[in-house]
C-alpha positions as CSV (number, residue, x, y, z in Angstrom):
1,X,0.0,0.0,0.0
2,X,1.3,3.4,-1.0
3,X,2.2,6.1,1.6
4,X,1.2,9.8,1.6
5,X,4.6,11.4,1.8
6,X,5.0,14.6,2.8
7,X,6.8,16.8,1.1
8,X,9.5,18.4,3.0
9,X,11.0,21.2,0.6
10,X,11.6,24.9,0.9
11,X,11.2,27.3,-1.2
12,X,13.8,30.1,-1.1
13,X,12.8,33.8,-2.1
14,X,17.0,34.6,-2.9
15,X,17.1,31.3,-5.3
16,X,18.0,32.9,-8.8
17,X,15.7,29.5,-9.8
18,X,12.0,30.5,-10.7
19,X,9.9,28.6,-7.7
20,X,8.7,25.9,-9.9
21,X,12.1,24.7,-11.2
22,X,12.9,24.8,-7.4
23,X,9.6,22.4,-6.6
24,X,11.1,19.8,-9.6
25,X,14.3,20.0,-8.8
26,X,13.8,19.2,-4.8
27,X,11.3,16.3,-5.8
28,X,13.8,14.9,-8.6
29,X,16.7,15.1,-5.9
30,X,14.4,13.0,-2.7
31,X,13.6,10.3,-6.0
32,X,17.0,9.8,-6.9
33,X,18.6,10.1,-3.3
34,X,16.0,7.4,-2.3
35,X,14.0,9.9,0.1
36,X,10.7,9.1,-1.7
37,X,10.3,5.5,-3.1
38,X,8.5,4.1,-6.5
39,X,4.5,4.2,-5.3
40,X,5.0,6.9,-2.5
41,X,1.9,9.7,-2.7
42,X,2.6,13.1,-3.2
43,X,0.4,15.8,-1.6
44,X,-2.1,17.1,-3.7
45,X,-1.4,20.4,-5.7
46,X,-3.6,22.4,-3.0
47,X,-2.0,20.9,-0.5
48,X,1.6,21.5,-1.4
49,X,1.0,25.0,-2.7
50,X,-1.0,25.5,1.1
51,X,2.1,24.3,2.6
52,X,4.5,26.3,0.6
53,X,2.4,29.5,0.5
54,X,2.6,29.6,-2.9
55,X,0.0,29.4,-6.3
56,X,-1.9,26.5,-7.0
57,X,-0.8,27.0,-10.7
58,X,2.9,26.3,-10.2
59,X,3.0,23.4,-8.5
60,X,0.2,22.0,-11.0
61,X,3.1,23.0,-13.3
62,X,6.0,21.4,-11.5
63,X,3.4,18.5,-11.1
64,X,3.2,18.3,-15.0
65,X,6.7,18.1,-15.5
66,X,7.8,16.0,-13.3
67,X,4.9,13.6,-14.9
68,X,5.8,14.4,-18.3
69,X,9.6,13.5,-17.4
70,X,8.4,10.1,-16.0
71,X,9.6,10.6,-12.3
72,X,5.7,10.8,-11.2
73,X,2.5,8.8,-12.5
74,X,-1.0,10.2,-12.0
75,X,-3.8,7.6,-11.3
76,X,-6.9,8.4,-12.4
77,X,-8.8,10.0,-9.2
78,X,-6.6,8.8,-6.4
79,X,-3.7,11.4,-7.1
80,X,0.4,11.5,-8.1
81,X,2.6,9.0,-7.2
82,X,6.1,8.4,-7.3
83,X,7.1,5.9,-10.7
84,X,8.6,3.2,-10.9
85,X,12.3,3.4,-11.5
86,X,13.8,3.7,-15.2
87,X,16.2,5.3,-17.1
88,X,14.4,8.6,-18.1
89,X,17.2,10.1,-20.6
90,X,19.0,8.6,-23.5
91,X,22.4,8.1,-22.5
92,X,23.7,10.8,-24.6
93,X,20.8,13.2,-23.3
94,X,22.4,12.1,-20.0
95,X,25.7,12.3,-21.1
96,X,24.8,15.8,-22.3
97,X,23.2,17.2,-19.0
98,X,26.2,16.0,-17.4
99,X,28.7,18.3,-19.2
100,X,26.5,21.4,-19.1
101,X,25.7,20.7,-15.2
102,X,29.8,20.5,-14.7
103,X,30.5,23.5,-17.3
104,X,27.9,25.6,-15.4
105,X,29.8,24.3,-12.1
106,X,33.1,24.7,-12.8
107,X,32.6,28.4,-14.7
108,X,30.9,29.2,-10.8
109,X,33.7,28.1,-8.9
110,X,36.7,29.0,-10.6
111,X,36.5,32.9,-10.1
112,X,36.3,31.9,-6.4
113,X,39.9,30.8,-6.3
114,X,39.3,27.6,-4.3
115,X,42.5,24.9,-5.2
116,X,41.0,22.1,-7.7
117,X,41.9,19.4,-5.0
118,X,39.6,21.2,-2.2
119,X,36.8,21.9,-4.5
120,X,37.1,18.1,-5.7
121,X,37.2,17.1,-1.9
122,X,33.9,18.8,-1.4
123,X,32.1,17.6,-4.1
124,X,33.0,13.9,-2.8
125,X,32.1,15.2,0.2
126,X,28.7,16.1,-0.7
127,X,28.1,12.8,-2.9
128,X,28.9,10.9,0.3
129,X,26.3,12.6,2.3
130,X,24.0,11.5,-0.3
131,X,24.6,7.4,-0.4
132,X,23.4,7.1,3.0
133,X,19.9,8.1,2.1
134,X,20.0,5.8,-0.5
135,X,20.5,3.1,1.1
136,X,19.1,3.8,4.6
């Protein structure tokens, strides 16, 4: 039996991110870190936007993506659940994500003047705080 899972993501007014890209990208993170599992429920769009003090119309929006991506499923009068697991990309779309997501990063930290070793440090630092989620 699927669980209601509530959605605990913030919304932050200083993001440069509009607040729906912020809505798919916190859901797409607690899928892939293992947060929310394949059949978990997600509030409903009145409840979420309630919660967030935000429009209806942009998390029906993020809701809509994140369907049309395949990382949610909508059943027919019972709501949006989390899908099952698959590969969602090509593995050159993937490929291709990955090089603009690192260009964007690298062209970000450079001009900060960190050494390459202890900005490579804290990125493995950061994916290790991820796997426990995972796998917890």
């Amino acid at each position: 039996m699927a669980r209601t899972q509530a959605l605990m993501i913030q919304i932050t007014t200083g993001d440069p991110r509009p607040i729906g890209r912020q809505i798919v990208d916190a859901v797409r993170m607690k899928i892939a870190t293992g947060e929310l599992d394949p059949g978990d429920q997600l509030p409903s769009v009145r409840g979420l936007a309630q919660q967030l003090m935000i429009n209806p119309n942009t998390v029906a929006k993020a809701y809509a993506e994140l369907t049309t991506e395949g990382w949610l499923e909508s059943r027919q009068g019972m709501g949006l659940y989390v899908a099952a697991p698959r590969q969602r990309l090509s593995d050159a779309e993937r490929a291709r994500r990955l090089d603009d997501a690192i260009g964007r990063f690298v062209n970000d930290v450079i001009p900060l003047g960190f050494p390459p070793d202890e900005v490579q440090a804290r990125v493995a630092h950061e994916f290790q705080q991820l796997v426990p989620r995972r796998t917890a």
